[in-house]
C-alpha positions as a LaTeX table, in Angstrom:
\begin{tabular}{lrrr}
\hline
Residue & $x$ (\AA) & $y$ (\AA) & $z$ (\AA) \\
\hline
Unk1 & $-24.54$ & $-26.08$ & 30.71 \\
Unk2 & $-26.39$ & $-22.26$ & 31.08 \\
Unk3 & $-23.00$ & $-21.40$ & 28.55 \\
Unk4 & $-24.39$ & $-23.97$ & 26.02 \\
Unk5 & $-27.90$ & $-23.17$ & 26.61 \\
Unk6 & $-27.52$ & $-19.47$ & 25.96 \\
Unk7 & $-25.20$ & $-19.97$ & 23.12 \\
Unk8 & $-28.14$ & $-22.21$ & 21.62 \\
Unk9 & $-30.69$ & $-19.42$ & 21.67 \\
Unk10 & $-28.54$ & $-16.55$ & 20.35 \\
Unk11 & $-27.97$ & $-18.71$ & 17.38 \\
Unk12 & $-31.72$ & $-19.44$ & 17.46 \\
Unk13 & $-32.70$ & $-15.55$ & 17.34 \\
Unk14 & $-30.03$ & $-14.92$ & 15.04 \\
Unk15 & $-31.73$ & $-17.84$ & 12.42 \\
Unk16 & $-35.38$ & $-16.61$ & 12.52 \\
Unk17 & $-34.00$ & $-12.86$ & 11.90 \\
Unk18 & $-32.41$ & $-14.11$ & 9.35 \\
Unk19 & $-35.45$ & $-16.00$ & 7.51 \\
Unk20 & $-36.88$ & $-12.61$ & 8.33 \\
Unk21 & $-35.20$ & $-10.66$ & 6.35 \\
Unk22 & $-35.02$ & $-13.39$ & 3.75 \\
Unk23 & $-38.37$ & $-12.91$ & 3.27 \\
Unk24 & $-38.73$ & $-8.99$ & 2.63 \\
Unk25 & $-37.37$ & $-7.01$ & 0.25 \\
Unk26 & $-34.45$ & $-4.18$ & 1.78 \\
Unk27 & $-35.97$ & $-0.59$ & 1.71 \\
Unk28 & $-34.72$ & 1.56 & $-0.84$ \\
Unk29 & $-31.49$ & 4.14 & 0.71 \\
Unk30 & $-32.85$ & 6.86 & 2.55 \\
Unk31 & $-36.60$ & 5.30 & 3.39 \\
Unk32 & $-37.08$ & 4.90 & 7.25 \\
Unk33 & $-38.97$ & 2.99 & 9.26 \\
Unk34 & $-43.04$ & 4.02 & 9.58 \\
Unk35 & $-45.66$ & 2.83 & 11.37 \\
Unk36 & $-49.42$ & 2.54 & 9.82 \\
Unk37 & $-51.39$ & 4.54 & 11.87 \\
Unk38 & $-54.58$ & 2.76 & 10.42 \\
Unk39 & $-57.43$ & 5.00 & 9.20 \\
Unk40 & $-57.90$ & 8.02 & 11.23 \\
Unk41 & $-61.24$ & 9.29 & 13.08 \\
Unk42 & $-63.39$ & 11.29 & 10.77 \\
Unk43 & $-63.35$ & 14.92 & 12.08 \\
Unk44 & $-67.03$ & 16.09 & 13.22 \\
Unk45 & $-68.21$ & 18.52 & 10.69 \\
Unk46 & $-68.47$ & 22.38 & 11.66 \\
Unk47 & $-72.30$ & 22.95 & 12.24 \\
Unk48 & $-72.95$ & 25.38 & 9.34 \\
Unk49 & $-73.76$ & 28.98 & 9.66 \\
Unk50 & $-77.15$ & 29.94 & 8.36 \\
Unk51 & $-77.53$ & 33.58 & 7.14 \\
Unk52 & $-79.85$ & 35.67 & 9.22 \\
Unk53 & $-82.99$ & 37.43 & 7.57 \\
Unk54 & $-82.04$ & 41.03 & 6.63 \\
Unk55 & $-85.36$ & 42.37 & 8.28 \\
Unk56 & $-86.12$ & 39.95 & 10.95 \\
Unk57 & $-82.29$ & 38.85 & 12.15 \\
Unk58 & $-83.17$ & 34.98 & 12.74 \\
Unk59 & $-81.36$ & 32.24 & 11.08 \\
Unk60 & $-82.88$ & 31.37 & 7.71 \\
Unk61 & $-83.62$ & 27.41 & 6.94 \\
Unk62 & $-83.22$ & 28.28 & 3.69 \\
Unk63 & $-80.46$ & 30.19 & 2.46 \\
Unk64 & $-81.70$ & 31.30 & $-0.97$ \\
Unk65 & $-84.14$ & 33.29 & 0.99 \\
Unk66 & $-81.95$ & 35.99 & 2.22 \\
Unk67 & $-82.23$ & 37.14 & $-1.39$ \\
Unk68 & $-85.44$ & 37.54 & $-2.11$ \\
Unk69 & $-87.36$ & 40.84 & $-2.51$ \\
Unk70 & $-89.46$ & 41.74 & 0.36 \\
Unk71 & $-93.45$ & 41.80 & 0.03 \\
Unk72 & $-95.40$ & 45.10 & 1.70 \\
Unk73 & $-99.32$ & 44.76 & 2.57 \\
Unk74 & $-101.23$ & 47.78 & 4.07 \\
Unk75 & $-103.96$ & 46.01 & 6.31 \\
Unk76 & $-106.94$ & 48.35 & 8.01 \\
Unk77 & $-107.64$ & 46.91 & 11.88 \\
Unk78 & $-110.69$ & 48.14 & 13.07 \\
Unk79 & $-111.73$ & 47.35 & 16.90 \\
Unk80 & $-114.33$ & 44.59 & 15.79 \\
Unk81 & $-112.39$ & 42.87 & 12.97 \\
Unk82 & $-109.36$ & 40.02 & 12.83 \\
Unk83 & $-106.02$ & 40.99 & 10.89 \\
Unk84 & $-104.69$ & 38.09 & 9.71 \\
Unk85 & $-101.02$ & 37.52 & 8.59 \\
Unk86 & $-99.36$ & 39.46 & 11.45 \\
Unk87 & $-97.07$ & 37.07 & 13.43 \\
Unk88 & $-95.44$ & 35.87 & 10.61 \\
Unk89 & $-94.21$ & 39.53 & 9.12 \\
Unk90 & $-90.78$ & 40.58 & 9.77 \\
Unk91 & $-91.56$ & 44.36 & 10.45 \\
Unk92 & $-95.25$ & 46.00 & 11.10 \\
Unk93 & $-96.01$ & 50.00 & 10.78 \\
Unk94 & $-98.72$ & 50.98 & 12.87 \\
Unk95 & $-100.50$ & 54.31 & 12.08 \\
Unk96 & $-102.93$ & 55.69 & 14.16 \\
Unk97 & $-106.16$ & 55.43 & 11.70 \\
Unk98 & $-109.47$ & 57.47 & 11.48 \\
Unk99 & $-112.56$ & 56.01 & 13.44 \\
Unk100 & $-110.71$ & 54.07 & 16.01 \\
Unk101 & $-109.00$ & 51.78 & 13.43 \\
Unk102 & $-105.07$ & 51.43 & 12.66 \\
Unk103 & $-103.51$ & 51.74 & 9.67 \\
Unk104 & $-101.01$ & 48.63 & 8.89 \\
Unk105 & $-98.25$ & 48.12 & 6.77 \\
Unk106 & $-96.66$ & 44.68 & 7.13 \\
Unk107 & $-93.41$ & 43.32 & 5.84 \\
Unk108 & $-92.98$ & 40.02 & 4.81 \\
Unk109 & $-89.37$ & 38.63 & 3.29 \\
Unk110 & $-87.65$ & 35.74 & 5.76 \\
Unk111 & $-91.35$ & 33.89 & 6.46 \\
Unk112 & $-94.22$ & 33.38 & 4.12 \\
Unk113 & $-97.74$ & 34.14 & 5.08 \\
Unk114 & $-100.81$ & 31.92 & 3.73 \\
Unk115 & $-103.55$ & 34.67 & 4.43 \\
Unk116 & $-103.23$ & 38.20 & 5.21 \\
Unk117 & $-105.31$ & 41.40 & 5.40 \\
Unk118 & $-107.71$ & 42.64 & 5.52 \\
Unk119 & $-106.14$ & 44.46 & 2.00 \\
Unk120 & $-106.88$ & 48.21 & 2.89 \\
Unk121 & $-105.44$ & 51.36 & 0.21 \\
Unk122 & $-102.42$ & 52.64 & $-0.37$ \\
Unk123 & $-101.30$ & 55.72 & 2.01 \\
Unk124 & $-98.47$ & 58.59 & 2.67 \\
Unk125 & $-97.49$ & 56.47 & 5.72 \\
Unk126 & $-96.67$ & 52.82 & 3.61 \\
Unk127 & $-94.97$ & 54.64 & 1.00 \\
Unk128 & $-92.59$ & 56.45 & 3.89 \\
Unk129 & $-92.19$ & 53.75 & 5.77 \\
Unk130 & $-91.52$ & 50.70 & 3.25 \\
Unk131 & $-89.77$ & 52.83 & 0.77 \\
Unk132 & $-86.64$ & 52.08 & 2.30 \\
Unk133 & $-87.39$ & 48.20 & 1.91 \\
Unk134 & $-88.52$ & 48.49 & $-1.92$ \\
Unk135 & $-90.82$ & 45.59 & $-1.79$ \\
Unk136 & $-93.48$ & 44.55 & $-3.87$ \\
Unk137 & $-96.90$ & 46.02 & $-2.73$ \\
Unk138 & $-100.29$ & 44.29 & $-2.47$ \\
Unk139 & $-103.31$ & 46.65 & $-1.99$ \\
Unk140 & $-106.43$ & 48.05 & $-3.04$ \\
Unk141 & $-105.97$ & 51.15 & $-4.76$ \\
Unk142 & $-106.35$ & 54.33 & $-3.33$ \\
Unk143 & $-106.78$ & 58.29 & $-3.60$ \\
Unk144 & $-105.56$ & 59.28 & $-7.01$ \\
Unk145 & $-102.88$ & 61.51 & $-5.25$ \\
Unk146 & $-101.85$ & 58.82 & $-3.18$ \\
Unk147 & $-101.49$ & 56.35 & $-5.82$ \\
Unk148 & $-99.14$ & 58.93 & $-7.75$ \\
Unk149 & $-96.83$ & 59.63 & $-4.78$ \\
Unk150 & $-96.44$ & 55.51 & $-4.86$ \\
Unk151 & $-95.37$ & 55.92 & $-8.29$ \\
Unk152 & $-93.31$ & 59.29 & $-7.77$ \\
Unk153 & $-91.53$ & 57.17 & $-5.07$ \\
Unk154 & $-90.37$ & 54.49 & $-7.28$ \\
Unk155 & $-92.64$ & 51.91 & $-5.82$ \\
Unk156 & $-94.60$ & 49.74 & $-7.43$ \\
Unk157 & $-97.17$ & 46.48 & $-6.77$ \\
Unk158 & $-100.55$ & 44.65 & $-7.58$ \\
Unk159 & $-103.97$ & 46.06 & $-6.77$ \\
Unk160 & $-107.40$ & 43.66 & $-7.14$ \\
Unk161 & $-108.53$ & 45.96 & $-10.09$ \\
Unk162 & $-105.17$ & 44.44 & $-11.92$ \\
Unk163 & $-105.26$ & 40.93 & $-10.67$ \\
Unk164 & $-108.38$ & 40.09 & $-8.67$ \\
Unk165 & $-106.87$ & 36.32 & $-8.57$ \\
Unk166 & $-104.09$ & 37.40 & $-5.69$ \\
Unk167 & $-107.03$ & 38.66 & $-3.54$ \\
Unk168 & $-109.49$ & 36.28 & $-2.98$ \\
Unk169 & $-112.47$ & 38.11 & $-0.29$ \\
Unk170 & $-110.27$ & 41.52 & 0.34 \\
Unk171 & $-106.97$ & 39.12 & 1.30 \\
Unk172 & $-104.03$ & 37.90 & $-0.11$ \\
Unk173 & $-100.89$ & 36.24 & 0.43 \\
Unk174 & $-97.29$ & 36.23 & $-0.32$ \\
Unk175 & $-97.26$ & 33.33 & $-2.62$ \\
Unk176 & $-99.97$ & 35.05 & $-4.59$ \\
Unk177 & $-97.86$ & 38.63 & $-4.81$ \\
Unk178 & $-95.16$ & 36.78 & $-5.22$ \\
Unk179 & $-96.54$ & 35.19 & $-8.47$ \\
Unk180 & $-97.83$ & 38.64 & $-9.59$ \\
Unk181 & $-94.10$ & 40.49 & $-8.94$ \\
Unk182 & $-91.97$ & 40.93 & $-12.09$ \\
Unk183 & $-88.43$ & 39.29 & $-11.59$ \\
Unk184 & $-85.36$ & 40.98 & $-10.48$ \\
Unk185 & $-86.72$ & 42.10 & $-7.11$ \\
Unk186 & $-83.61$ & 43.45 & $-4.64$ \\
Unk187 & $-83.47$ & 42.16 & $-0.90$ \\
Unk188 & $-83.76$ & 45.03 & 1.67 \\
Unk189 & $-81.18$ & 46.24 & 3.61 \\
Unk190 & $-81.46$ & 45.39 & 7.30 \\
Unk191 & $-83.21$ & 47.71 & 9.33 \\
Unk192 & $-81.88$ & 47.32 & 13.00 \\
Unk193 & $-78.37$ & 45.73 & 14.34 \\
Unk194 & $-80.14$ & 42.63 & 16.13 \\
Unk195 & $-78.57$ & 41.50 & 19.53 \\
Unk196 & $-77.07$ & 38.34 & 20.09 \\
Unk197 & $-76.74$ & 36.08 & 23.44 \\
Unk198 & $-75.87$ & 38.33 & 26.14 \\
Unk199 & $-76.32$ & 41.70 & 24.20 \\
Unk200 & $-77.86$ & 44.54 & 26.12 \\
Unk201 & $-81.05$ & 45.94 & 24.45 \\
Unk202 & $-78.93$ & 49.45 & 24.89 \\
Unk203 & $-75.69$ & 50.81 & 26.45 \\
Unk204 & $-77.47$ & 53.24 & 28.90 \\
Unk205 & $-81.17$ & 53.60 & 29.95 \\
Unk206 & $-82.11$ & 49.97 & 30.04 \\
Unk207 & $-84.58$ & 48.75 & 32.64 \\
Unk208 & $-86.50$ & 45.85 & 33.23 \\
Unk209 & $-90.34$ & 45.89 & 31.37 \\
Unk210 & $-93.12$ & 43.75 & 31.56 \\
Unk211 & $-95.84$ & 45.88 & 30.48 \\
Unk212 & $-96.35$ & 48.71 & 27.83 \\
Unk213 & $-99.81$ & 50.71 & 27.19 \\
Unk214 & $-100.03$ & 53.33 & 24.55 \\
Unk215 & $-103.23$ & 55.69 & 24.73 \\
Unk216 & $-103.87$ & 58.18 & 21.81 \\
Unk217 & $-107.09$ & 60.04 & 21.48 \\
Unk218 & $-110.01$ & 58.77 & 19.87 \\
Unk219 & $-108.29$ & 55.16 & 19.84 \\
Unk220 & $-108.74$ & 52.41 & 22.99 \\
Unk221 & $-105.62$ & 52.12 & 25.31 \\
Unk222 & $-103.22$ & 49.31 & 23.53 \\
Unk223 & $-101.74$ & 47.52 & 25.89 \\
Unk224 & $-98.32$ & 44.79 & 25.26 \\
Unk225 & $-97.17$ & 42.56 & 27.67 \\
Unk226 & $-94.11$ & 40.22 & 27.90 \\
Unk227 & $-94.81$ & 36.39 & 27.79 \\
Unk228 & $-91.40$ & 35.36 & 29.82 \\
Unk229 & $-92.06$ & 31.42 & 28.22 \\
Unk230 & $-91.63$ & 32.80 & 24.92 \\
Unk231 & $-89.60$ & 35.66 & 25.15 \\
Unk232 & $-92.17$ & 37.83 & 22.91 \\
Unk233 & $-94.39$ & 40.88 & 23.80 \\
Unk234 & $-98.12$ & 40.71 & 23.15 \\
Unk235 & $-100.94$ & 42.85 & 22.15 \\
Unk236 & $-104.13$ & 42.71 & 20.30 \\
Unk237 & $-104.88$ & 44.06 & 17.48 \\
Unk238 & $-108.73$ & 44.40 & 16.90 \\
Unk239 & $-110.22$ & 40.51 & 18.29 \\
Unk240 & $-106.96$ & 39.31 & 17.15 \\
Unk241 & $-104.10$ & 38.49 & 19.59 \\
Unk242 & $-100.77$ & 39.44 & 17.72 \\
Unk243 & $-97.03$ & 38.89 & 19.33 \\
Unk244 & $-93.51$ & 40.41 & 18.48 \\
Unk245 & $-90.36$ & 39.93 & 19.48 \\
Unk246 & $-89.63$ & 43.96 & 20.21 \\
Unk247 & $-91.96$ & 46.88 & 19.85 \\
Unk248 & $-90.95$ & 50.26 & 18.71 \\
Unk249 & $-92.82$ & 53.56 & 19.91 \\
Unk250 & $-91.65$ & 56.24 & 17.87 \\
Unk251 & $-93.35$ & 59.62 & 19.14 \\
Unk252 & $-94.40$ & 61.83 & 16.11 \\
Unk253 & $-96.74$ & 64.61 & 14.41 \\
Unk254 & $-99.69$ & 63.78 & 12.81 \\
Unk255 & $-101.70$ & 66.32 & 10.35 \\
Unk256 & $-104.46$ & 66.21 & 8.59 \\
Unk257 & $-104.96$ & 65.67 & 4.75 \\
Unk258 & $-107.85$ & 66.49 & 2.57 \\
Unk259 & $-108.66$ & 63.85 & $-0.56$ \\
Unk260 & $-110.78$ & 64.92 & $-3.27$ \\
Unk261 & $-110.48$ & 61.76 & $-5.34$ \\
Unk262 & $-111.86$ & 59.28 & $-5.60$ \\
Unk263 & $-114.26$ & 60.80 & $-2.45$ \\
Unk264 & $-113.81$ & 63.43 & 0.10 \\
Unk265 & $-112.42$ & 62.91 & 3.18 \\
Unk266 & $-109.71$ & 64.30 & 5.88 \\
Unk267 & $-107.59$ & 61.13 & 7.44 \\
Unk268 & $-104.57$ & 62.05 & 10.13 \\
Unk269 & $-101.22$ & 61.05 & 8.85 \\
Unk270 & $-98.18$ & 60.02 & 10.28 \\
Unk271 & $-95.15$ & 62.22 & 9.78 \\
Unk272 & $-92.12$ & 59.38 & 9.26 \\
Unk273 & $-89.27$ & 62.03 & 8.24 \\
Unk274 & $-87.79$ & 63.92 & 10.93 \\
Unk275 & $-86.74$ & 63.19 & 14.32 \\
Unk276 & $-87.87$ & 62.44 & 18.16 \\
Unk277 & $-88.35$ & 60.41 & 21.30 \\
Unk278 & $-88.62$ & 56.71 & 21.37 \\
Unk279 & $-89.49$ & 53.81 & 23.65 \\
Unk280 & $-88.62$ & 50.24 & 22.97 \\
Unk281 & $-89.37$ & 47.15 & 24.66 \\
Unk282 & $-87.36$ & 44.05 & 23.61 \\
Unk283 & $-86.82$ & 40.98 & 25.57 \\
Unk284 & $-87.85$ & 41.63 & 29.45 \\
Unk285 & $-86.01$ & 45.37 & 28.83 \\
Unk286 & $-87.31$ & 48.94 & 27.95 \\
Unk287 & $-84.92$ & 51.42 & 26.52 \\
Unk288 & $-85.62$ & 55.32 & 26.42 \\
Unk289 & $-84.39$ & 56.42 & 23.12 \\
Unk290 & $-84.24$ & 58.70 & 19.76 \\
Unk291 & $-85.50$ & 58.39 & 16.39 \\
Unk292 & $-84.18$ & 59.94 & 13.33 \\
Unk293 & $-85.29$ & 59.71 & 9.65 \\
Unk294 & $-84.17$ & 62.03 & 6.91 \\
Unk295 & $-86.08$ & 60.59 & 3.88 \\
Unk296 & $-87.76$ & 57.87 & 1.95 \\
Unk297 & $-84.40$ & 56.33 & 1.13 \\
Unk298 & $-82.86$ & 56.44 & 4.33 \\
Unk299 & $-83.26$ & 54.35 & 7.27 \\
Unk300 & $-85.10$ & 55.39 & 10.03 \\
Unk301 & $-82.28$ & 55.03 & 13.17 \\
Unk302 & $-82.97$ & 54.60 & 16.58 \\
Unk303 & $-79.90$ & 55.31 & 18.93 \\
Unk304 & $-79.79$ & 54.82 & 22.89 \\
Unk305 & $-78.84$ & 57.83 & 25.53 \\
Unk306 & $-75.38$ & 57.41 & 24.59 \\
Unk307 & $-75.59$ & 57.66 & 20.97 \\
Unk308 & $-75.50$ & 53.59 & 19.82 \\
Unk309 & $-77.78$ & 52.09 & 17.82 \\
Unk310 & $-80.78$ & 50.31 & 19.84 \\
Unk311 & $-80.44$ & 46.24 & 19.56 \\
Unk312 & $-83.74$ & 44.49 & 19.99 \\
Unk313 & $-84.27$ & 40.75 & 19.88 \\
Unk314 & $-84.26$ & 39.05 & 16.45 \\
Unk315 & $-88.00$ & 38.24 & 15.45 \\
Unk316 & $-90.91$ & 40.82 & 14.38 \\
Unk317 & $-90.31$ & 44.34 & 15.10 \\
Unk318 & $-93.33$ & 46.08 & 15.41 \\
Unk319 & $-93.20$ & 49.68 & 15.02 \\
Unk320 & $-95.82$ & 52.01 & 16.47 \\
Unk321 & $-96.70$ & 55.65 & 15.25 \\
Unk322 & $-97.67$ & 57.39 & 18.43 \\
Unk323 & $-98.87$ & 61.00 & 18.27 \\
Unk324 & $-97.23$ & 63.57 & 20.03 \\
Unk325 & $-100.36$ & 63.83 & 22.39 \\
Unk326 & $-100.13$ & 60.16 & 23.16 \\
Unk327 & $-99.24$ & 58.73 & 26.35 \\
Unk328 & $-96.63$ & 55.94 & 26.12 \\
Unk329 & $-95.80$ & 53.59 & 29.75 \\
Unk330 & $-93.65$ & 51.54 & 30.64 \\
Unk331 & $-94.17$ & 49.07 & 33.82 \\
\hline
\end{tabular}
């Protein structure tokens, strides 16, 4: 009976294979058997890498703007007025002015700025400093012998005489120079080598900072102190609080010069080309260090004990002229 019974379904299996195969068509010699794997996962998409801003070394939302010519701005600070425009400028000179006040040059390509100034003249120290950069200028004239070392230098820019429009009440902003620039404009070259996560500020002579003061005759003590919420250093600037992501002290002469034209005077000067001692705060480090800057068209290098090139935190660099008489701390 279990003989008959097995028999019964082997012929059964062997019938329902057969309609099986009845029903499909042989594959073709050499084809083998696959398997439909059914439609695969989507692969995440690799997050994009946005470039970094030549002068400021933060991630740009907008690519296009790594491009762009850079915008300069000389801006006088005296101790009762408010510079506007500062935070949002990827580098900032700072001379040591006449009277108490500070000299300014501020450079403006990876962020925009709706209002800056006060626009002050053209000087030596924006011409050696920028020149580098060749932006676009905004400001208000000048000596006649400072206005023709702007032009000996290749430089050139917008004053209120040419386009009063730009600079509504002594300011301006960069959509307004940016209007006024002829087309063509070249992108700077980056300045500094910006750390990334984990990057020492410097290979020797780091230690930990929380508080700089620079004190230069004839000007009130400036004093910069690191916000650890933020990660930024800040100082004032006249009434006007100002922040940066690393500041620069670059110890220097200063000398005098005489202009005739269009009035008399003697202002100090910064002199950019040459070499000497630096101090830079950047994150919650200090470096000691070394500046050296041959010319205009060279940048101006700052190097560690060791030789490397100083890495401060991506963000506004702001770079301070101190005289050789100064007094620069670090606490």
């Amino acid at each position: 009976m279990r003989l008959r019974q097995a028999v019964v379904a082997s012929a059964a299996a062997v019938l329902v294979a057969g309609l099986g195969a009845a029903c499909s068509e042989p594959p073709p010699p050499g084809a083998s058997d696959l398997v439909d794997p059914g439609t695969p996962a989507p692969k995440p998409s690799p997050t994009p890498s946005l470039p970094a801003g030549p002068l400021s070394g933060q991630p740009l939302a907008q690519p296009a703007v790594a491009g762009r010519q850079a915008i300069a701005v000389p801006i006088r600070a005296t101790a009762t007025g408010t510079p506007v425009g500062l935070d949002v400028a990827d580098v900032v000179y700072q001379e040591f002015a006449e009277s108490g006040s500070l000299h300014l040059s501020a450079v403006y390509q990876s962020r925009d700025a709706a209002k800056i100034g006060p626009v002050t003249e053209v000087r030596p120290v924006d011409i050696r400093s920028v020149g580098v950069l060749h932006p676009w200028l905004g400001y208000a004239g000048g000596p006649t012998g400072f206005v023709n070392q702007l032009a000996a230098a290749d430089l050139t820019g917008v004053t209120p005489a040419e386009r009063g429009a730009a600079f509504p009440s002594g300011y301006t902003s960069t959509t307004a120079l940016r209007a006024a620039a002829p087309k063509g404009g070249t992108a700077p070259a980056p300045l500094f080598d910006y750390a990334t996560p984990g990057t020492p500020l410097g290979t020797e002579g780091v230690t930990p900072a929380g508080k700089l003061t620079i004190t230069a005759a004839g000007h009130a003590t400036q004093t910069w102190s690191y916000d650890q919420a933020s990660g930024q250093w800040v100082g004032q600037v006249g009434k006007a609080k100002v922040k940066a992501a690393s500041v620069i002290v670059l110890t220097m002469e200063y000398r005098t010069l005489t202009v005739r034209k269009p009035s008399p005077r003697s202002l100090p000067s910064a002199m950019v080309y040459g070499k000497g001692k630096a101090v830079v705060v950047s994150g919650p480090s200090s470096a000691r260090a070394a500046w050296s800057k041959p010319g205009q068209k060279l940048v101006c290098n700052v190097t560690d004990p060791a030789g490397y090139q100083i890495r401060p935190q991506p963000g506004t660099a702001w770079v301070i002229y101190a005289p050789t008489t100064a007094r620069v701390a670090v606490t």
